[in-house]
N, C-alpha and C positions, 0 to 999 in steps of 0.2 A: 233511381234504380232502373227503371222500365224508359221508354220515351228517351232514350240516349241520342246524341246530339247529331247529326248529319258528319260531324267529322269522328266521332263515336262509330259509328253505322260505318260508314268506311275503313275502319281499323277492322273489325271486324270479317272484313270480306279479304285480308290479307292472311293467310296462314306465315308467314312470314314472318310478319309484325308482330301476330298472337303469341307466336313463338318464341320472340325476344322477349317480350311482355313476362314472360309466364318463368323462361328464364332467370330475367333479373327481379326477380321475388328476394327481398333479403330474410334473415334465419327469424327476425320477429312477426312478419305477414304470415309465415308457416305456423307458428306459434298462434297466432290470433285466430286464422281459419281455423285451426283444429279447436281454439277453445271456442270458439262461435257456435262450429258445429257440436260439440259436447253440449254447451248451452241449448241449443234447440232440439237436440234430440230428451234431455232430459227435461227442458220442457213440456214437451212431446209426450213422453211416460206420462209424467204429474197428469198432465190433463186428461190422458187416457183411465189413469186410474181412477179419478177422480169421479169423472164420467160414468163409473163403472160404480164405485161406490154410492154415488145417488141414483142409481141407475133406478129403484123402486120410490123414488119419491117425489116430489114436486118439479123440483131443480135437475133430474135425469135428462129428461130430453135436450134441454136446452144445454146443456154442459157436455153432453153430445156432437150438438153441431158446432160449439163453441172450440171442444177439444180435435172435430176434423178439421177445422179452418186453420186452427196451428200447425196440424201436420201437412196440410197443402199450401202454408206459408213457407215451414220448415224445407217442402221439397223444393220451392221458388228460391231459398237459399241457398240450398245446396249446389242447385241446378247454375248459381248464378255463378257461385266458385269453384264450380267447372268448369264453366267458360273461361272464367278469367284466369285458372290456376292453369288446366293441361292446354288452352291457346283453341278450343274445337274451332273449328270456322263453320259458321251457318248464317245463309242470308238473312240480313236484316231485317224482312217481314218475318219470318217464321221464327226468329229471335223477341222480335218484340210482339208479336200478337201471343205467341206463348210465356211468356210473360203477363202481358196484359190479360189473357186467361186465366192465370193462378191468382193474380192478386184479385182480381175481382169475384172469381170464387171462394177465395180464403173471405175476403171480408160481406160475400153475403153470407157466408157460415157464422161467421161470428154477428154477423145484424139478425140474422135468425135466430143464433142462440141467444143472442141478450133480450131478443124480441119475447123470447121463449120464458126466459126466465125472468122477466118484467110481469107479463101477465099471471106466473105461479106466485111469484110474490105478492100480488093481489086481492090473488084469494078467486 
């Protein structure tokens, strides 16, 4: 996903390329994006609610950080099928450090929340 390949990285610096790219999308990639995104947004909800539902009890906090780490994975997808779908052109550092940003945020939310809810299950 992130760490894309030097000949990756050069696609990228061409609006040109992007543009064909994004172009020749056939009517089933359209279909997948959107169900991808349905899926992660509705994930998204659940955990939010969820969150909110334990919100006074043991398992609150931690379902918390666990349900922001989906929505700042969810916007790492999003972000990525925009790239790929409208063709944006952005340098390839600022392409992949933000990237490497979100994912490594999303997954210490989710190390925090399971951290979180390991030690409520304890006692």
């Amino acid at each position: 996903m992130f760490l894309h390949s030097a000949s990756t990285l050069s696609y990228f610096r061409s609006p040109k390329l992007a543009a064909a790219d994004a172009a020749s999308f056939s009517q089933v990639d359209v279909w997948v994006e959107l169900a991808q995104c349905a899926v992660m947004l509705l994930v998204t909800m659940v955990a939010f609610r969820t969150a909110a539902s334990l919100k006074g009890g043991f398992f609150g906090p931690g379902m918390g950080l666990f349900a922001w780490g989906i929505a700042i994975l969810a916007l790492a997808q999003a972000a990525e099928l925009a790239l790929r779908r409208f063709g944006v052109p952005l340098p390839p550092a600022v392409l992949e450090i933000s990237q490497l940003v979100l994912w490594i945020t999303s997954w210490a939310l989710f190390g925090g929340g399971f951290h979180q809810i390991s030690r409520a299950s304890r006692g």
